[in-house]
N, C-alpha and C positions, 0 to 999 in steps of 0.2 A: 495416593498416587506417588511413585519415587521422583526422588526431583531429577531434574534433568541436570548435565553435566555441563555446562559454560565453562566453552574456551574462547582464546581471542580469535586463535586460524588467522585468516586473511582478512576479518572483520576491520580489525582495528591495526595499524603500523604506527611503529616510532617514526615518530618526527611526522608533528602536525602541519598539515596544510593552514588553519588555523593561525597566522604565522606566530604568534605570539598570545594567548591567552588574557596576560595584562591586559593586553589593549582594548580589550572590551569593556574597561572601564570600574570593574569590580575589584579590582586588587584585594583591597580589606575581606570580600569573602570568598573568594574565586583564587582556588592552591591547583596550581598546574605543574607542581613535581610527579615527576614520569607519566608527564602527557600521551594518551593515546590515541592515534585518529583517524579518521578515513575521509576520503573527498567523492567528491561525484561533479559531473558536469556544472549544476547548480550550486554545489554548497559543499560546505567544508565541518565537519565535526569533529568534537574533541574529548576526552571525557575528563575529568576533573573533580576536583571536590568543594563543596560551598560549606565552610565553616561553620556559619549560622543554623541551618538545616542540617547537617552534621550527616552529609549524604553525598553520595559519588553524583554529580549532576551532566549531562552534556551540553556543551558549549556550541552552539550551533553558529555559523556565518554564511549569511545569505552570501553566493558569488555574483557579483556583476551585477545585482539587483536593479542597474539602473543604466544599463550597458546598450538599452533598447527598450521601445514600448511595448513590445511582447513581454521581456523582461520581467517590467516595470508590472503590467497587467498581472502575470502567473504570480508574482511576488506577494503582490496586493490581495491576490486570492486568496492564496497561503496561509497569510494573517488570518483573514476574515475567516478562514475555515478553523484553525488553531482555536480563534474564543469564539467560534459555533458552536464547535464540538465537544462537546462534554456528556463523555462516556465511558465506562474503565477498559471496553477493548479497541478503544479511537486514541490515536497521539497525545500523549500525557500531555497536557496543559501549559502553557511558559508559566514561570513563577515568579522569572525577572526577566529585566531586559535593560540592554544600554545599546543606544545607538551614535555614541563618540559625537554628541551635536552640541551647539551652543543656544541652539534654538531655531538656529536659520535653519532650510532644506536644503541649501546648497554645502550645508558643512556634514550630510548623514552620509559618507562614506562609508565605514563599514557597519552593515546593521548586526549585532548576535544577538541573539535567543538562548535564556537557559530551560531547558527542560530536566525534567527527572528520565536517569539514564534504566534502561533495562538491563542491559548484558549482553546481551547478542541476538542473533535474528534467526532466524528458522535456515536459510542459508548453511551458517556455521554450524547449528544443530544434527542439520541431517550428513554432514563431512563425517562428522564425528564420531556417531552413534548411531545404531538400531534402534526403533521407536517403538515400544507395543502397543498393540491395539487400545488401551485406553490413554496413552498421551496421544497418540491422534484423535481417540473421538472428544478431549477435550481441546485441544488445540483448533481442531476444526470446528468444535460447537462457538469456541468465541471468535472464530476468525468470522463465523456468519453471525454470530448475536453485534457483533461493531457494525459487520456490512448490512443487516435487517436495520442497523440505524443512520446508515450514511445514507441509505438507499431511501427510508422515509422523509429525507428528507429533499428530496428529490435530485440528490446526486449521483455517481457513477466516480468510480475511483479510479478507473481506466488504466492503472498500473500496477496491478495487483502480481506480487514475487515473492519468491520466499524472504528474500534480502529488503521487503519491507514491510516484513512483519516480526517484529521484535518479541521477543521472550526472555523472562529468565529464568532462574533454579527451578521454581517452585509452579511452572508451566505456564506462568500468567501473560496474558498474550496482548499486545497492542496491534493494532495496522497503524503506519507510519505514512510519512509523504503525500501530500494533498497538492503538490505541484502539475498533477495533470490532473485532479479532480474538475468537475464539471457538472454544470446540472444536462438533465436531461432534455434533448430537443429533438427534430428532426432531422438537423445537417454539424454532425461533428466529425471533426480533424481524424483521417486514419488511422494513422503512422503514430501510434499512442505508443502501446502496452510492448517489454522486452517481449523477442518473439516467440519466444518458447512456452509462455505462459499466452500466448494473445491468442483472444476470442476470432475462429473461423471467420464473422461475418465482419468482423473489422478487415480480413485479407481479400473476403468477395466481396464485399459492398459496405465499400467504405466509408462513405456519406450517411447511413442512416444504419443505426445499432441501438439499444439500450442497458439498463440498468445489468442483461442479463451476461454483457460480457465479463462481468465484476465475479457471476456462478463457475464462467469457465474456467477463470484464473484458478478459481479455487477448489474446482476439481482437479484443475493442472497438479495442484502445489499438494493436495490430498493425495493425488497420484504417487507421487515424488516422498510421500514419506512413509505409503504402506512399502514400495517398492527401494528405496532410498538408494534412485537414482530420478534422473529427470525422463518424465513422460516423454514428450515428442521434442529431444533433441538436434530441431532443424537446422541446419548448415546455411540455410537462405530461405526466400519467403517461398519457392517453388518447393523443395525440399523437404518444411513444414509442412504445408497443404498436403502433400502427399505422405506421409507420417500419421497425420490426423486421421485423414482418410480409410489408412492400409488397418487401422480400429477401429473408428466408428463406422465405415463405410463409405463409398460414393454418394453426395446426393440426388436425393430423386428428382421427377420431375417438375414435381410440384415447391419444390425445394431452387429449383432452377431457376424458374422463374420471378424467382424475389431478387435473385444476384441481378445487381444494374449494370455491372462492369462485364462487358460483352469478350474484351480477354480474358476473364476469368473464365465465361461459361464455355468459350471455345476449349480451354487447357482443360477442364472438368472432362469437357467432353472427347478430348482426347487420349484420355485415360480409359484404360480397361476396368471392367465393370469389378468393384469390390463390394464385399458385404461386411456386416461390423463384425468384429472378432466376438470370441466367445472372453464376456470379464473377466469370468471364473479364471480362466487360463492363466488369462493376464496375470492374475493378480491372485494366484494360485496360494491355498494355506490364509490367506485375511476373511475375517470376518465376512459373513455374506449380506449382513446389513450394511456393509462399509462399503461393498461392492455395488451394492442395489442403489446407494446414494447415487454413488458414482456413476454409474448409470444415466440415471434423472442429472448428473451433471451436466456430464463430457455429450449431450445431443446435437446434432450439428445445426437444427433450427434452432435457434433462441429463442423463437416464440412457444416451442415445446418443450424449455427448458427449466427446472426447477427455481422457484425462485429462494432468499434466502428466508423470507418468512416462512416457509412451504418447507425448506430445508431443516429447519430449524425442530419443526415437528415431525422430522422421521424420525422412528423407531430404535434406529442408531443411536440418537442422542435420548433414548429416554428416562438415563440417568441423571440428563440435567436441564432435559427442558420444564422449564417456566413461563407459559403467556405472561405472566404478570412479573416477571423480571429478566423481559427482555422488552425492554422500551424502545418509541422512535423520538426520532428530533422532531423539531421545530422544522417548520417549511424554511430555507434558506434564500434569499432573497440576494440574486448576485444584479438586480439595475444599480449599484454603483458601479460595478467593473466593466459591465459589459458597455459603457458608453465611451465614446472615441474619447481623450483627454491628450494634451501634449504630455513630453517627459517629465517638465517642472510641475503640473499638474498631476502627474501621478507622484511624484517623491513627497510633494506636500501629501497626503493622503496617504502612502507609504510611512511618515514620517506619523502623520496622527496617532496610526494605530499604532507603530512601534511604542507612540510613548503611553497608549492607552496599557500597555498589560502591565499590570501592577507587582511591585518588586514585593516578596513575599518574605515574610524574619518568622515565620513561623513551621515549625516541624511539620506542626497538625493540617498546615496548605498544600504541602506533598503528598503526592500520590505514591501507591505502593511499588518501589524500585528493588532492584537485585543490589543487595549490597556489598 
């Protein structure tokens, strides 16, 4: 497979938000000449190189981590999901960690994480370059072989983008950010996933979804790189819906009646009747198994929607599927987060796990990075 071409783009800018790299505590192996980094609402990253491991690393800094007890809770999950997960297309591992304390909880200010850095993320990839047909059927076989393990373990990643699914040269693929992960229930938070990639029934029925809007993201982002532009570039959530629609079709009636949100079914309903476009068209010149997936993606019930074990063994991928090496997790057990705690009650427990990930002096404890 030719390797793919890594550039920085808009991924990474001079002048870290990070504000200073030292300060995480590692000086002696942590070399932050010509730091580069990107921020987002939660977190701040950096990328940098760790002497000992003798490898470009990212410097991660939780934002605000304790700004609030919502905060405090998604922070705490974070963690907990980080040394859950152990998979080679799930969030590379922390390898160290310093959280600037003397012991107290009231001295963890700023928590970082170092992980092993990829390169860039599907985002910067598809700005970049044309993709052919086999970097996507292998970029998508591992974007579902990580999701057939997040998923067995009975979570939902509910954020799924190009911008957090990381690659580098040599096509190797992670999903990234576990901040809005979540196990599966019957009543979770709408207003999740960016909106361009988010699942239909999180916009009509908000309160109750599953595992399977984690499929649509990833026919969204499949979409976006046979075509290398973005699928349904909504301007607002009304916008979207109708975008969705004007391809898959209007839903039917029996479709109707699962939406709870009585504004929703009015706006459906006052819309003229559409039918689902022809794929083919769409997606005119790509593979027809790459099409057919897609298909069994982009469906507007999720309960008739492919799942990623079921993905996994279409025909598309049947150059690299393996039952037996495509593993699931461990059931994941979130009754410590999920119970009410104060602030100082959560930073202690914040503070635990910070200092439970163990600082790594070894080559052979990293994981395979872009170098």
């Amino acid at each position: 497979l030719p390797r793919l071409r890594v550039f920085g783009g808009d991924t990474w800018k001079t002048a870290a938000p990070v504000d200073d790299v030292s300060r995480c505590g590692m000086t002696e192996r942590i070399r932050s000449s010509a730091i580069r980094a990107r921020a987002s609402e939660r977190e701040a990253v950096a990328s940098a190189y760790d002497v000992v491991l003798r490898q470009k690393v990212a410097v991660k800094k939780l934002s605000r981590p304790f700004q609030s007890l919502i905060h405090c809770r998604r922070s705490y999950r974070e963690l907990r999901l980080l040394k859950h997960m152990k998979h080679e297309n799930v969030s590379a591992r922390c390898t160290q960690t310093d959280t600037r304390t003397d012991g107290r909880t009231d001295a963890v200010i700023d928590p970082y994480l170092v992980t092993n850095l990829m390169g860039a993320d599907l985002n910067n990839i598809v700005k970049f370059q044309k993709l052919s047909d086999e970097h996507v059927q292998f970029l998508i076989y591992q974007l579902l072989r990580g999701l057939k393990y997040i998923h067995s373990a009975g979570l939902v990643h509910r954020d799924l983008k190009p911008s957090n699914v990381a690659v580098n040269e040599d096509c190797e693929l992670r999903i990234l950010d576990f901040g809005l992960a979540r196990q599966t229930d019957d009543e979770m938070t709408g207003y999740v996933a960016t909106r361009w990639y988010r699942a239909p029934e999180i916009m009509l029925n908000w309160m109750h979804y599953n595992q399977n809007v984690d499929i649509w993201s990833v026919g969204c982002i499949m979409g976006e790189l046979l075509k290398g532009k973005v699928l349904f570039p909504g301007t607002d959530y009304i916008d979207q819906l109708k975008r969705i629609m004007e391809v898959v079709g209007t839903p039917t009636a029996e479709l109707l009646k699962k939406i709870c949100s009585e504004h929703a079914q009015k706006y459906i309903q006052s819309l003229p009747s559409m039918p689902p476009q022809d794929m083919e068209k769409i997606f005119r010149g790509a593979n027809p198994l790459a099409v057919d997936l897609l298909k069994r993606m982009l469906i507007l019930d999720c309960d008739g929607r492919i799942s990623a074990s079921e993905a996994l063994a279409h025909p598309y991928f049947s150059q690299y599927h393996d039952p037996d090496d495509e593993p699931e997790a461990p059931p994941y057990d979130q009754s410590l987060e999920s119970k009410d705690r104060t602030l100082e009650e959560w930073k202690e427990l914040i503070f635990k796990e910070l200092s439970s990930f163990k600082v790594s002096g070894s080559k052979s404890d990293s994981l395979p990075v872009e170098q």
